[in-house]
C-alpha positions in Angstrom: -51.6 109.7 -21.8 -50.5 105.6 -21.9 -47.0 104.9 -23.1 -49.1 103.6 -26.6 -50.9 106.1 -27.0 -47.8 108.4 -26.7 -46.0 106.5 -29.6 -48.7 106.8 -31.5 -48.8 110.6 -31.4 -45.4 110.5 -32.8 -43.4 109.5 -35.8 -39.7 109.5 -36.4 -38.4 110.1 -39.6 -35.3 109.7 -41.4 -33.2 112.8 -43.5 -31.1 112.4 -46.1 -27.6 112.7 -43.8 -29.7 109.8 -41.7 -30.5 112.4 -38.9 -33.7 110.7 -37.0 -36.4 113.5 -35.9 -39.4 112.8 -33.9 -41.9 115.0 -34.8 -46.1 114.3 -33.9 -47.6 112.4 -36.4 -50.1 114.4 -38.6 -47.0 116.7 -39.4 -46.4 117.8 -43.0 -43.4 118.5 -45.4 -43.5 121.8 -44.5 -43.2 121.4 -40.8 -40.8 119.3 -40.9 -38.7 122.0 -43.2 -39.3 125.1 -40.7 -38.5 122.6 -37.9 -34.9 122.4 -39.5 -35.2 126.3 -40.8 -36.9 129.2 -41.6 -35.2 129.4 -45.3 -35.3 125.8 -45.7 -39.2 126.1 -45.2 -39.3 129.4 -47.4 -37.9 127.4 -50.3 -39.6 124.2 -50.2 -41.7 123.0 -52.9 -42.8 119.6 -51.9 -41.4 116.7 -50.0 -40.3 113.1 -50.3 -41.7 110.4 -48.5 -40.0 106.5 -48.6 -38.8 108.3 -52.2 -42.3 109.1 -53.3 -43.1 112.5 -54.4 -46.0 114.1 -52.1 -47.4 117.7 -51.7 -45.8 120.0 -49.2 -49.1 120.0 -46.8 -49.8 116.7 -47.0 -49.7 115.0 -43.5 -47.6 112.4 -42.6 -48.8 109.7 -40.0 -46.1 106.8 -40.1 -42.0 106.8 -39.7 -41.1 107.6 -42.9 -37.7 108.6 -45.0 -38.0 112.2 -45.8 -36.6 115.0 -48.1 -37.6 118.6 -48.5 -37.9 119.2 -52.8 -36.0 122.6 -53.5 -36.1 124.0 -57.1 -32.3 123.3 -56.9 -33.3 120.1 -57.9 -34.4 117.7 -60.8 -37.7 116.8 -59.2 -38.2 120.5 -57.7 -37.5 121.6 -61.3 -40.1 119.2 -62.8 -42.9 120.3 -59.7 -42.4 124.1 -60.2 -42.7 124.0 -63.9 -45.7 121.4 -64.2 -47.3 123.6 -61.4 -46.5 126.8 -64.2 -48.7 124.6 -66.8 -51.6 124.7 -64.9 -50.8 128.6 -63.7 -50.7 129.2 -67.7 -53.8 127.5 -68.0 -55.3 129.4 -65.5 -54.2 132.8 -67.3 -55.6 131.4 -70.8 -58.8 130.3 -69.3 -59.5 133.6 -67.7 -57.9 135.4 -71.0 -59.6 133.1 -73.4 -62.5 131.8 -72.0 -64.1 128.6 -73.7 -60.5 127.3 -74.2 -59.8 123.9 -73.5 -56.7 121.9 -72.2 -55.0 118.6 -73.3 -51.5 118.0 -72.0 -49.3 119.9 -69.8 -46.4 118.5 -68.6 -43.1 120.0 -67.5 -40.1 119.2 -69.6 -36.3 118.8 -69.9 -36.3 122.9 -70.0 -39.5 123.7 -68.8 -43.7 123.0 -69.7 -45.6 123.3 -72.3 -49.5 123.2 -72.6 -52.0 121.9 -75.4 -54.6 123.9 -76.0 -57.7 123.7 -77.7 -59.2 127.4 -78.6 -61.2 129.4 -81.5 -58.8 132.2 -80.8 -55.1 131.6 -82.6 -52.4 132.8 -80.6 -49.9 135.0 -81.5 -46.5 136.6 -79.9 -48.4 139.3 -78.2 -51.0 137.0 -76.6 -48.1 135.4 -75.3 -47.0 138.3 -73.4 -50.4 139.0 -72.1 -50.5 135.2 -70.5 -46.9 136.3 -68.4 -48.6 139.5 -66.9 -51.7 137.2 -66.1 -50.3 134.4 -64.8 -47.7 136.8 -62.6 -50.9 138.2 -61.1 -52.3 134.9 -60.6 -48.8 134.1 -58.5 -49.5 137.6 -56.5 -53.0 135.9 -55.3 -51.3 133.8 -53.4 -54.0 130.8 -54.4 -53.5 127.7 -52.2 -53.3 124.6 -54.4 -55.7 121.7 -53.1 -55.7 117.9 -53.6 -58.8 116.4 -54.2 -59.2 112.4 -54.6 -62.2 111.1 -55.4 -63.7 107.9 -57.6 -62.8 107.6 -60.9 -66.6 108.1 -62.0 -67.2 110.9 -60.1 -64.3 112.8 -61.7 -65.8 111.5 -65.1 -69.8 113.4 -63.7 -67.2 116.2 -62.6 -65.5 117.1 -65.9 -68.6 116.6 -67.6 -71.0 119.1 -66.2 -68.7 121.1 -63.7 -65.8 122.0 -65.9 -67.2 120.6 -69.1 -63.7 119.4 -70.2 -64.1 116.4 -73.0 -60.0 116.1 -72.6 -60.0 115.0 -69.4 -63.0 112.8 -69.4 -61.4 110.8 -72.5 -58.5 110.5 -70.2 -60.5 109.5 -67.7 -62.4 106.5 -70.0 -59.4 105.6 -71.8 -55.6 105.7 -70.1 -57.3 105.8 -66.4 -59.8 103.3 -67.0 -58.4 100.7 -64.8 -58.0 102.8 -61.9 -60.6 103.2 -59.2 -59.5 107.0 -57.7 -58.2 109.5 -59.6 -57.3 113.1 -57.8 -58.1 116.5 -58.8 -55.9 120.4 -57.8 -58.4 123.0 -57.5 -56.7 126.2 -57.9 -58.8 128.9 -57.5 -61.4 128.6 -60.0 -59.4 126.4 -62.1 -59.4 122.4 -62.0 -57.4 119.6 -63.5 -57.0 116.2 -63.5 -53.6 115.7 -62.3 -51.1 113.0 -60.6 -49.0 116.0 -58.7 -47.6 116.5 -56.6 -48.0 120.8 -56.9 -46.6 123.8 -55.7 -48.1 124.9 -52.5 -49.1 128.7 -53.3 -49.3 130.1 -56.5 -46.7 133.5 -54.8 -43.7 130.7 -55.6 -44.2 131.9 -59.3 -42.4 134.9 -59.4 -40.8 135.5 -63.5 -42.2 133.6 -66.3 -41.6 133.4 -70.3 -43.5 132.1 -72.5 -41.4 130.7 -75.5 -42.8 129.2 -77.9 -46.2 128.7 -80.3 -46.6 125.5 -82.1 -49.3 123.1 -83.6 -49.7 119.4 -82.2 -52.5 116.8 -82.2 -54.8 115.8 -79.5 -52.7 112.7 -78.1 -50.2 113.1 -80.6 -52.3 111.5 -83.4 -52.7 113.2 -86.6 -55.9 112.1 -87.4 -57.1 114.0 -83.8 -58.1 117.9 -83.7 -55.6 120.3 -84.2 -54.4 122.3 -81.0 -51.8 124.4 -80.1 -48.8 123.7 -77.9 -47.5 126.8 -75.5 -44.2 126.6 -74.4 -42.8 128.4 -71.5 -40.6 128.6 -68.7 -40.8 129.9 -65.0 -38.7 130.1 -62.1 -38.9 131.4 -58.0 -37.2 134.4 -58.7 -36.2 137.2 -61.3 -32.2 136.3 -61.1 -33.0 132.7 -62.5 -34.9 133.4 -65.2 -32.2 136.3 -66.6 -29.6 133.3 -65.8 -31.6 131.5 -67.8 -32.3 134.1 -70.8 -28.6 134.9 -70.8 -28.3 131.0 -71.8 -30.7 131.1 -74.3 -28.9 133.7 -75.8 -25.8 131.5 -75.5 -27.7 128.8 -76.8 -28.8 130.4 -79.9 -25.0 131.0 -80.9 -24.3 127.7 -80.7 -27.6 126.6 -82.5 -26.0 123.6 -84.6 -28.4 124.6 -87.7 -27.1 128.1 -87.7 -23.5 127.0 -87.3 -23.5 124.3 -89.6 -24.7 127.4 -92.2 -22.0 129.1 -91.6 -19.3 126.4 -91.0 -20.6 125.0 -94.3 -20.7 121.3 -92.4 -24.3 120.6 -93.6 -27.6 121.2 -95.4 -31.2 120.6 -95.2 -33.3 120.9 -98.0 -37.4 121.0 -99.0 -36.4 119.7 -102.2 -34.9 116.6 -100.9 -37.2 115.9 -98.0 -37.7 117.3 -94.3 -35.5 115.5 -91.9 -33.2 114.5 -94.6 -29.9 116.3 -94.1 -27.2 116.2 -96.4 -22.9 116.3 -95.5 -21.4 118.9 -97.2 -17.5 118.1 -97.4 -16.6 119.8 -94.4 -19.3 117.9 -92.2 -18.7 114.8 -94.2 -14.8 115.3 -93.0 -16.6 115.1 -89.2 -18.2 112.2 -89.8 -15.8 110.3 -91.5 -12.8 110.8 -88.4 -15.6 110.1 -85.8 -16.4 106.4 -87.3 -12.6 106.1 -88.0 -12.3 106.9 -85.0 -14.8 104.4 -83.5 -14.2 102.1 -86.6 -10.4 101.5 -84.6 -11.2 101.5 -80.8 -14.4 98.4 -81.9 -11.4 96.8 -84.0 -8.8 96.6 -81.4 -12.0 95.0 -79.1 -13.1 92.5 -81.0 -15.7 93.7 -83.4 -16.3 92.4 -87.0 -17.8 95.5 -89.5 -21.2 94.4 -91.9 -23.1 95.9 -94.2 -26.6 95.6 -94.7 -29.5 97.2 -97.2 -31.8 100.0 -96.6 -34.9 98.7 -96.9 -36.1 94.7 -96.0 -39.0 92.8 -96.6 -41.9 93.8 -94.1 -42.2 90.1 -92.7 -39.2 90.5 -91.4 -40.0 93.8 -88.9 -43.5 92.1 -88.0 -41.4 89.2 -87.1 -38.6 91.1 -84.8 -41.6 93.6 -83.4 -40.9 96.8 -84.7 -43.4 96.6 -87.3 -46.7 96.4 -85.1 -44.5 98.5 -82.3 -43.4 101.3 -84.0 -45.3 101.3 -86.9 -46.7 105.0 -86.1 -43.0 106.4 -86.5 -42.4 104.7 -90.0 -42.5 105.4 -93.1 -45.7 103.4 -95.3 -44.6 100.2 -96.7 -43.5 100.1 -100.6 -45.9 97.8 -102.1 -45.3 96.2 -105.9 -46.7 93.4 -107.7 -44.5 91.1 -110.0 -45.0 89.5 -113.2 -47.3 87.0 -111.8 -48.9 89.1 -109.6 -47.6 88.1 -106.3 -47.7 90.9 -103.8 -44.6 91.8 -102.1 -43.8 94.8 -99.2 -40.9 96.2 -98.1 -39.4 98.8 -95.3 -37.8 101.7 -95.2 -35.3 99.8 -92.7 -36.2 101.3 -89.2 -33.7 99.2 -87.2 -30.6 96.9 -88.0 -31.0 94.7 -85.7 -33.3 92.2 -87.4 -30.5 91.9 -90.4 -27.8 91.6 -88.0 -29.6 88.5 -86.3 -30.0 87.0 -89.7 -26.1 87.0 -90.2 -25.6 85.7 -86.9 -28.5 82.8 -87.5 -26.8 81.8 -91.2 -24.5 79.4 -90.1 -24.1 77.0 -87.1 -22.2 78.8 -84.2 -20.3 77.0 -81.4 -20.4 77.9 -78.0 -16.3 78.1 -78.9 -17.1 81.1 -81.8 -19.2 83.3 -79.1 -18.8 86.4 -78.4 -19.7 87.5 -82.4 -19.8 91.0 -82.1 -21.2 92.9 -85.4 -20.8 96.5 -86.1 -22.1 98.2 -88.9 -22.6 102.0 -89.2 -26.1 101.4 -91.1 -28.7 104.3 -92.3 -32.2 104.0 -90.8 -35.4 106.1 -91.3 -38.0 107.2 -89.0 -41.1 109.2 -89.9 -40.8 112.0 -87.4 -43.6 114.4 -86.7 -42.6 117.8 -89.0 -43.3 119.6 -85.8 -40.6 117.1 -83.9 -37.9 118.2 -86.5 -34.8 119.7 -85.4 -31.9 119.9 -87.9 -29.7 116.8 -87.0 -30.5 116.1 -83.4 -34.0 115.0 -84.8 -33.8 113.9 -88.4 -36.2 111.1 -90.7 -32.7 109.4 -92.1 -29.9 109.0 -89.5 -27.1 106.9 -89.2 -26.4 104.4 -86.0 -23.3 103.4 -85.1 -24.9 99.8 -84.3 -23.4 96.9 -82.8 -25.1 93.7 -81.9 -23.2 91.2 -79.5 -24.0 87.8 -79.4 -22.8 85.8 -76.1 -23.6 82.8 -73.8 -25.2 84.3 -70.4 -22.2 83.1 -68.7 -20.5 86.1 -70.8 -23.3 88.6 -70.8 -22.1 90.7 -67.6 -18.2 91.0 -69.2 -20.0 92.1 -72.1 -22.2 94.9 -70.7 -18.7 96.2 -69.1 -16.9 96.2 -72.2 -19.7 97.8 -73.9 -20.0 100.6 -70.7 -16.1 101.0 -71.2 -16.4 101.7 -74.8 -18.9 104.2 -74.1 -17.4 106.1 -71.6 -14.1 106.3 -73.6 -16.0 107.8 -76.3 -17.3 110.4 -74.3 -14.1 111.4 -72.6 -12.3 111.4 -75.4 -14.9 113.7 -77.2 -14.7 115.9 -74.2 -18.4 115.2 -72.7 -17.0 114.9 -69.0 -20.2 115.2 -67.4 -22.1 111.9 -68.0 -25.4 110.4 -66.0 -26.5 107.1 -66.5 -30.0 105.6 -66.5 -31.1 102.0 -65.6 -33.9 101.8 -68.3 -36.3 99.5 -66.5 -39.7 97.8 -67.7 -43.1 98.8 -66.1 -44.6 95.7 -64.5 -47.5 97.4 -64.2 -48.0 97.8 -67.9 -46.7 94.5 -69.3 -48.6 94.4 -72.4 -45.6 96.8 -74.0 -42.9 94.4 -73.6 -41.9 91.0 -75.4 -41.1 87.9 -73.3 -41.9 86.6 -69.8 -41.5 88.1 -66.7 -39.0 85.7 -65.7 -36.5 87.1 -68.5 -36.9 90.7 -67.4 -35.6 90.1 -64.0 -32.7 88.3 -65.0 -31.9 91.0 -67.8 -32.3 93.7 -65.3 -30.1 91.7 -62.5 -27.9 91.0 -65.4 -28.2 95.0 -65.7 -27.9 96.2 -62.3 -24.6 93.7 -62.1 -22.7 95.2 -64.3 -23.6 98.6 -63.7 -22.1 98.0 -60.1 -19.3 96.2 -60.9 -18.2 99.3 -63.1 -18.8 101.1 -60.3 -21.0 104.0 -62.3 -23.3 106.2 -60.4 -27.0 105.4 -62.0 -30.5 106.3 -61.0 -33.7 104.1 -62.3 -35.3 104.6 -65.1 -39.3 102.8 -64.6 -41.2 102.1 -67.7 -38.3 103.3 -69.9 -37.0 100.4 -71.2 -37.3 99.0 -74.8 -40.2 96.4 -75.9 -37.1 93.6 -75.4 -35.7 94.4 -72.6 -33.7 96.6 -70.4 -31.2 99.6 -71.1 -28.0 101.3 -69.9 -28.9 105.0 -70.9 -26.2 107.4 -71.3 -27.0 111.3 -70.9 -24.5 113.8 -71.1 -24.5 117.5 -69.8 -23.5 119.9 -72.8 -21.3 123.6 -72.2 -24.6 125.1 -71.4 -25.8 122.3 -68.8 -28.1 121.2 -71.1 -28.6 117.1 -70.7 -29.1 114.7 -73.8 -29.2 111.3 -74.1 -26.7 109.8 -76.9 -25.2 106.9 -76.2 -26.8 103.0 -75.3 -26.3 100.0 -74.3 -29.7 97.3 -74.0 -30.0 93.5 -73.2 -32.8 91.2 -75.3 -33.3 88.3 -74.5 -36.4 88.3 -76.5 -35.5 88.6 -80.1 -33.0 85.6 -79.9 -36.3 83.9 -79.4 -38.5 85.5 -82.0 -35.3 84.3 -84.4 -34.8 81.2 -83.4 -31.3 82.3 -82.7 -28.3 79.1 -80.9 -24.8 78.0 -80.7 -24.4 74.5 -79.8 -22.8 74.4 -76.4 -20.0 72.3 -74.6 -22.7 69.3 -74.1 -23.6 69.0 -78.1 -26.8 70.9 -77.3 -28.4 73.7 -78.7 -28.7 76.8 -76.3 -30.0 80.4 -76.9 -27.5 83.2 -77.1 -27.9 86.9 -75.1 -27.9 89.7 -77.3 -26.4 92.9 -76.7 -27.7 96.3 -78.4 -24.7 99.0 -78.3 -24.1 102.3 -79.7 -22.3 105.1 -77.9 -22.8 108.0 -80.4 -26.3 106.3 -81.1 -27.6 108.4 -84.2 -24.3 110.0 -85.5 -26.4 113.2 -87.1 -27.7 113.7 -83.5 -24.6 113.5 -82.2 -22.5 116.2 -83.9 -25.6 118.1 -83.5 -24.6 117.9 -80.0 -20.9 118.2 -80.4 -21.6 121.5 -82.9 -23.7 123.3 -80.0 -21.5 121.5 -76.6 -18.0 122.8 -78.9 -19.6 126.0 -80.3 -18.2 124.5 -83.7 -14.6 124.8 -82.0 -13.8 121.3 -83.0 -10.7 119.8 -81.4 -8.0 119.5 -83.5 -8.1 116.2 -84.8 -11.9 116.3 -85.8 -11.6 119.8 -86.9 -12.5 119.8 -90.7 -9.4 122.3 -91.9 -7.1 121.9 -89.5 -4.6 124.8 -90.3 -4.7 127.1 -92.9 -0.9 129.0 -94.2 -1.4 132.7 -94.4 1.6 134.2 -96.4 1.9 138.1 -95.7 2.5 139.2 -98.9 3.2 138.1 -102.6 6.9 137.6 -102.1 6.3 134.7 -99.9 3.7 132.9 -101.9 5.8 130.3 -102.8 7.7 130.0 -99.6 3.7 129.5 -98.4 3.2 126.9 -100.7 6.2 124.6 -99.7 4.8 125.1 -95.7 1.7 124.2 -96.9 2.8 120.9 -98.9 4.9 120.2 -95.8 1.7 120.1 -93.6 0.1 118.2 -96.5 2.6 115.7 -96.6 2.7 115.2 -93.4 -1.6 114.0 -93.5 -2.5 117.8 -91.4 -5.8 118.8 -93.6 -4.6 122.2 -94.6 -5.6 125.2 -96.9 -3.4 128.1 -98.0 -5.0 131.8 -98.4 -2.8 133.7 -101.0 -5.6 136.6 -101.7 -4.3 140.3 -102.2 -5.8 140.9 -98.4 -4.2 142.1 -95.4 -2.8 139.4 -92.6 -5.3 140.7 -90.2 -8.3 140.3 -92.6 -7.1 137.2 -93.4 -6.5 136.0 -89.7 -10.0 137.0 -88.6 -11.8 135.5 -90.5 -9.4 132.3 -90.3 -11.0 132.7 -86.4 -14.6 133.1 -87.3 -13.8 129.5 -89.5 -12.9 128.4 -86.1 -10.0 127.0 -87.8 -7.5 125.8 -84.8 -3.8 126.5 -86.5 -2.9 129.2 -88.5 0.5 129.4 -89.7 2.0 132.8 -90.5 4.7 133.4 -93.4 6.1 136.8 -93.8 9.4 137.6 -95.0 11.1 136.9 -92.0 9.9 133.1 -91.1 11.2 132.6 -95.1 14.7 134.1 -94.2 14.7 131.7 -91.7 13.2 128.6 -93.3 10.2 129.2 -89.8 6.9 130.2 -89.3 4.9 131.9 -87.0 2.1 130.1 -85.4 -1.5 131.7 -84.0 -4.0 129.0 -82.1 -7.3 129.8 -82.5 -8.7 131.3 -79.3 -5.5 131.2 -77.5 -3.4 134.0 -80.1 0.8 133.9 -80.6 1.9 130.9 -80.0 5.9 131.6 -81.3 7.8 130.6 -84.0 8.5 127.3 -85.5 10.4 125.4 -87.7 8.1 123.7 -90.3 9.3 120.2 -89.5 8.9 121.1 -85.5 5.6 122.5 -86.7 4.1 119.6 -88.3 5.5 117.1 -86.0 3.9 118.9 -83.0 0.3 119.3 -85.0 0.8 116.0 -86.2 1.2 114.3 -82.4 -2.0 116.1 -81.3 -4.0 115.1 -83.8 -2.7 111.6 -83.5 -3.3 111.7 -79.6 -7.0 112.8 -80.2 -6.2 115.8 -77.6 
């Protein structure tokens, strides 16, 4: 064999730790993992190649960068459970035959699949479908790639399969593309991206969650189907792990504990998606604005108000209108005396009013930045079936804040507004934070405003400052808003559970669409940058978040009853009272219990409240002008004078600890 054709019947490739292999070319994924070991290769899902996800048996012919996919990852977690849709829809198919399939991706916590079918599933269907598609896992069923041209796969669904899904697919969203590829798996096909799980046998526990109804393509005007939730994991351990969570998870279920904390309400009467603050919640609120209201002061910010609803024209002219006009609610149409026609919007964004107050007067380069704030109410028309309590509500409150800078200021400003952010999550106790680079898709520019030449610079601008705050980010392609890039901030909850609150976005676009200047240092009038920032982001979502990450074991500050005085008898009532004005006085929110009960009644339920202080007064504490105090959670924690007691609650609620 020549020295070419010797180099040719190898590749070297590259592992994470930048080890260099040389393995023969025409290896796969999987050889690659037994080459490095046998458990490695036992728990491989798929692999990496250059970054780009690929199936575990797929050769590879050219030096490449590689990395074995593990379910101990965010991708191997995404593989296994897309894989599980298409097992499920497997199980239903031979179950149910005649049913059909829509969508089935894998999800934050799992997959679900649409499903069209005469039969309506119930809870014990549900089980069925685990034992099936557990058996379908003990087949061992090799899952195989198939590419081929895009019509063939249209001829394919229509007389092979007979799926009118996937052809519609195929003639609408992948009309531009000329091969499309297929998994067979077994005697089920889909149309599908992958990559897959090798085998069917690395499906070993599965539950199926949840029944709900959805639309063809999310449009309510489409057929009816019904969405199948589930779950599934490599082994038996994971998913109790994973139950034992859910259990956890529905304990901390910010619905059922704002019930019982008495922080909020939803009611049919009112609206779906419409909650209301009872005065407890309201107290939440109101110290988490104050709260931001005095961190944005000390930076720079200047508050404004603005209505809740706005004169159509001006959404069609900032975009959100024509781009988000599924997800709002109709417009409000009247005729006045002369019979002019006018709309209006419930408002589905501030922005557009903000740029109005910034574009009412003449702004010198000198004035900028101009940083609004406003903590303004806007309304969404959610799917019902998309409703969840606060974290997914119709009416919600942003904390908004628009910056207005010269580009020479734009970086500094996407710092300041990533320092705010993070300070707010520390100080709220969110320690685990990930951030996302929300790019644009050049590949599907028709979604976003302005030229190509202004998303690059927005996304250096971007990149720039996310290094120079020296944050630890991954890219985000194609999830970027219709003007431009964002900073996406997702935080990890008690129960590992990831959510994205708080944002920060550059737009270079709507400063044109507004005809928005300042008059710079050479009399000339030059565009502002715009900055879109909100850490909590929608405050109802985010003490939905807070309720479940906390358990409704609010720190002390934000803690809606912050101590409660529980006298031991009815001698001390009025030795009770005066702690209790004391703890007033000194601006502690505090309650007094003087029922006929006994202490520990009384201290029990003070702990189901979740109330953090409760100050005891028995007959000895009055001897000695004390009391005796007991931390929520944490029991005894001594005795106390009263002014020693309200001076230490008083510095931890003022220190935000």
């Amino acid at each position: 064999m020549s020295d070419i054709q010797e180099q040719q019947a190898s590749i070297a490739i590259t592992l994470p730790d930048g080890t260099v292999r040389t393995v023969p070319s025409g290896s796969t994924g999987f050889d690659i993992a037994l080459s490095i070991g046998k458990r490695l290769a036992e728990d491989a899902l798929a692999v990496t190649v250059n970054g780009r996800p690929t199936d575990l048996h797929a050769p590879i012919h050219s030096d490449a960068r590689i990395e074995i996919v593990t379910f101990d990852s965010p991708l191997g977690h995404d593989i296994f459970w897309h894989s599980a849709s298409h097992i499920m829809a497997q199980a239903i198919e031979e179950l149910f035959p005649g049913s059909r399939f829509g969508a089935g991706p894998a999800t934050e916590q799992g997959f679900y699949y649409d499903v069209a079918s005469e039969h309506r599933f119930r809870e014990e269907d549900l089980r069925l479908i685990e034992q099936k598609m557990l058996e379908i896992g003990k087949r061992d069923i090799r899952l195989k790639r198939e590419e081929m041209k895009r019509s063939d796969a249209i001829a394919y669904f229509t007389s092979v399969r007979n799926d009118p899904y996937k052809v519609e697919i195929l003639n609408d969203t992948l009309k531009e593309v000329e091969t499309v590829s297929l998994y067979h798996q077994g005697s089920f096909t889909d149309l599908c991206s992958g990559p897959h799980l090798p085998t069917t046998a690395k499906l070993k526990a599965v539950l199926l969650t949840n029944i709900s109804s959805s639309y063809w393509r999310g449009d309510s005007s489409r057929e009816s189907m019904q969405r199948i939730y589930g779950i599934a994991f490599p082994s038996e351990k994971l998913l109790r792990e994973h139950v034992a969570r859910l259990e956890e998870a529905k304990r901390r279920d910010h619905r059922k504990l704002g019930a019982e904390l008495d922080l909020f309400m939803l009611s049919p009467e009112i609206g779906s998606g419409l909650p209301v603050w009872l005065p407890k919640g309201a107290i939440i609120r109101s110290e988490l604005e104050t709260f931001l209201k005095e961190e944005q002061r000390k930076r720079g910010y200047l508050p404004v108000y603005t209505p809740h609803i706005g004169n159509i024209g001006l959404y069609k002219r900032s975009g959100h209108y024509p781009y988000y006009s599924d997800s709002q609610f109709p417009p409000l149409t009247y005729h006045d005396e002369d019979g002019k026609q006018e709309q209006y919007l419930l408002k589905p964004m501030n922005c557009p009013h903000h740029h109005l107050i910034y574009s009412s007067k003449l702004r010198s380069y000198r004035d900028l930045p101009i940083r609004l704030t406003e903590f303004g109410t806007v309304y969404r028309h959610e799917q019902s079936g998309e409703l969840n309590g606060l974290v997914r509500a119709r009416g919600f409150t942003q904390d908004d804040s628009h910056i207005y800078c010269r580009p020479d200021q734009l970086v500094d400003e996407i710092c300041n507004a990533i320092d705010l952010t993070q300070f707010v999550f520390l100080t709220l106790g969110f320690a685990e934070v990930q951030t996302r680079l929300s790019m644009h898709d050049p590949a599907n520019r028709e979604k976003y405003g302005g030229t190509e030449d202004v998303w690059k610079q927005a996304e250096k601008d971007v990149r720039e400052a996310a290094d120079r705050m020296g944050i630890d980010y991954f890219i985000g392609i194609g999830e970027a808003s219709f003007y431009g890039p964002k900073i996406d901030f997702i935080v990890r909850d008690a129960l590992g559970r990831k959510w994205q609150l708080g944002t920060v976005q550059v737009d270079y676009v709507m400063p044109e669409r507004f005809d928005l200047s300042y008059v710079g240092s050479d009399g000339q009038k030059h565009r502002p940058v715009v900055i879109h920032r909100a850490p909590f982001g929608s405050m109802e979502r985010f003490i939905g978040v807070l309720i479940e990450h906390t358990a409704g074991n609010f720190p002390l500050w934000l803690a809606p009853v912050q101590a409660i005085v529980l006298p031991i008898a009815e001698d001390v009532h009025e030795y009770a009272k005066t702690v209790h004005a004391a703890l007033l006085a000194a601006g502690i929110r505090a309650e007094i219990d003087m029922r006929s009960e006994k202490i520990g009644k009384k201290i029990r339920e003070a702990e189901v409240g979740k109330i953090p202080c409760m100050v005891i007064a028995g007959q000895k504490e009055r001897d000695t002008g004390e009391v005796s105090l007991r931390r929520h959670r944490k029991g005894d924690m001594g005795s106390f004078s009263v002014a020693a007691l309200t001076d230490m609650i008083g510095k931890e609620i003022t220190e935000r600890i």
